[in-house]
N, C-alpha and C positions, 0 to 999 in steps of 0.2 A: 813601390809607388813613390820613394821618395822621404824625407825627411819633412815631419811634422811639427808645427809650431808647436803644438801644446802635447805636454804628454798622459795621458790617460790613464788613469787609476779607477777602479770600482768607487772608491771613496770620492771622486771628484762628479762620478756620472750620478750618484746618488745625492750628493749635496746641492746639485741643481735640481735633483726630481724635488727634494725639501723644499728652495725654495719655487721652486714652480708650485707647490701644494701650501704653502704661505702665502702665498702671491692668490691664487686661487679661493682660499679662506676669504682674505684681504676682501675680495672681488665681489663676494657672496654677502659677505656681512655690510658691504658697502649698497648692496644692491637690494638686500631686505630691508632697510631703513631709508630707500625710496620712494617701497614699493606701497601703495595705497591698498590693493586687493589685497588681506589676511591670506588666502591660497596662495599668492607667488611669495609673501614674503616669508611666510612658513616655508614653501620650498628653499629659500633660497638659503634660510636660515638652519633647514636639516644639511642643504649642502656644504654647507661653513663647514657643518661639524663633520662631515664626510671628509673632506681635505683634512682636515686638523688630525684626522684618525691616520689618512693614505700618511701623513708626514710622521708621525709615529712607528708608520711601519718601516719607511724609509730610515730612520734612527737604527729602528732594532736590526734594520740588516747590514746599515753603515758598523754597525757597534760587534757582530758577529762577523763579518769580511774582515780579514785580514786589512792593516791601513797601505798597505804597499803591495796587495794584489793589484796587478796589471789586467786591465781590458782583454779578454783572452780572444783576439781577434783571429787567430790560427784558420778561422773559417772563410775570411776574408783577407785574402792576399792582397787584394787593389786596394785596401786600407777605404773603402768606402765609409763604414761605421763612422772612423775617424774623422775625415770629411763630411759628412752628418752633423755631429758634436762638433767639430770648429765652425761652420756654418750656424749653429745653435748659438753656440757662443761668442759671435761674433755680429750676434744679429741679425744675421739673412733671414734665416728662416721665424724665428720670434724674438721680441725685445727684452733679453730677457734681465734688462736695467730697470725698465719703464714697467711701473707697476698696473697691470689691468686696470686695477679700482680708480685709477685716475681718470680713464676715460669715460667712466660714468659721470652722467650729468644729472640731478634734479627732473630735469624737463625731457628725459629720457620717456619714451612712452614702453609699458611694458615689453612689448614685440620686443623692439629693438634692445633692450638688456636680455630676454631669453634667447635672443639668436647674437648676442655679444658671447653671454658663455655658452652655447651650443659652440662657436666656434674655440676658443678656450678648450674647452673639453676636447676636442678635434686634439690641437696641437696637443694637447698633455698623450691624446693613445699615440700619437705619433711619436713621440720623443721615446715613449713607453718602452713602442715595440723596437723601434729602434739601438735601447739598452737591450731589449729582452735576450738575445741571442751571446751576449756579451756576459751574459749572469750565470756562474754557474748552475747545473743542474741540481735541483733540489729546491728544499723549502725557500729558499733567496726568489729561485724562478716564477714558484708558487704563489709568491706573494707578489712578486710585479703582475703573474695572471690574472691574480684576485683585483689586483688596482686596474688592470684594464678591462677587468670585465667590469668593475665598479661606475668606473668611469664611462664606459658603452651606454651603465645603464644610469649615470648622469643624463647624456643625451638624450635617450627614450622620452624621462621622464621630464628635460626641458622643453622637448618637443611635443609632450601632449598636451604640457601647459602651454606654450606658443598657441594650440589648436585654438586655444578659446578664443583666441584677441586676434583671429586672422574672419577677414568680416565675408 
């Protein structure tokens, strides 16, 4: 496919899932100290701590991957993956300079901060699954599953809250 700007390491794909799941925290805790309703700010406030955990796990598999394992892209010849991640990283697809929690405002009404991070959450299983193929098999794999089931069932549970404040 060509020569690629940036060159891809496990360590480099996992250091953006971190800060995606700091950025995420950030997002949550910004977004509980908005919220008026005790239910969404409780939610929002279990969420924090959910990312804060997902970024944890993202450590403990940066720290157990070798630092100079290569993206084992072998399954992907057109180097798609790759253009994925430079696209990420370059801000096409998410900003990922610009920190969520900026975009909350005050006068935000609930709705529109549950469906801020229902979309959030969106991008994080996308970027997810996107590494997931690239990780090798085993407990590494395992636990980016557990993060995106995690995160699936972030959604669920933003979307049942949304139910309430849809008239």
């Amino acid at each position: 496919m060509g020569t690629y700007e940036i060159s891809w390491s496990a360590d480099d794909i996992f250091e953006l899932a971190e800060r995606m799941e700091i950025e995420g925290a950030k997002f949550y805790r910004r977004a509980a100290s908005f919220a008026d309703d005790p239910e969404v700010a409780n939610l929002f406030s279990d969420l924090a701590a959910q990312e804060d955990e997902h970024k944890r796990t993202f450590e403990r598999i940066r720290k157990q991957m070798r630092r100079d394992l290569k993206v084992d892209d072998s399954w992907d010849p057109q180097g798609i993956l790759r253009m994925y991640l430079q696209a990420w990283v370059s801000g096409q697809v998410f900003d990922i300079k610009a920190s969520p929690s900026d975009l909350l405002s005050k006068n935000d009404t609930p709705e529109k901060i549950l469906n801020m991070a229902i979309g959030l959450e969106k991008d994080s299983i996308a970027y997810y699954y996107g590494i997931r193929s690239s990780v090798p098999e085993g407990e590494e794999r395992e636990w980016v599953d557990l993060i995106i089931q995690e995160e699936m069932k972030h959604i669920f549970d933003l979307t049942k809250e949304r139910s309430r404040f849809k008239k």
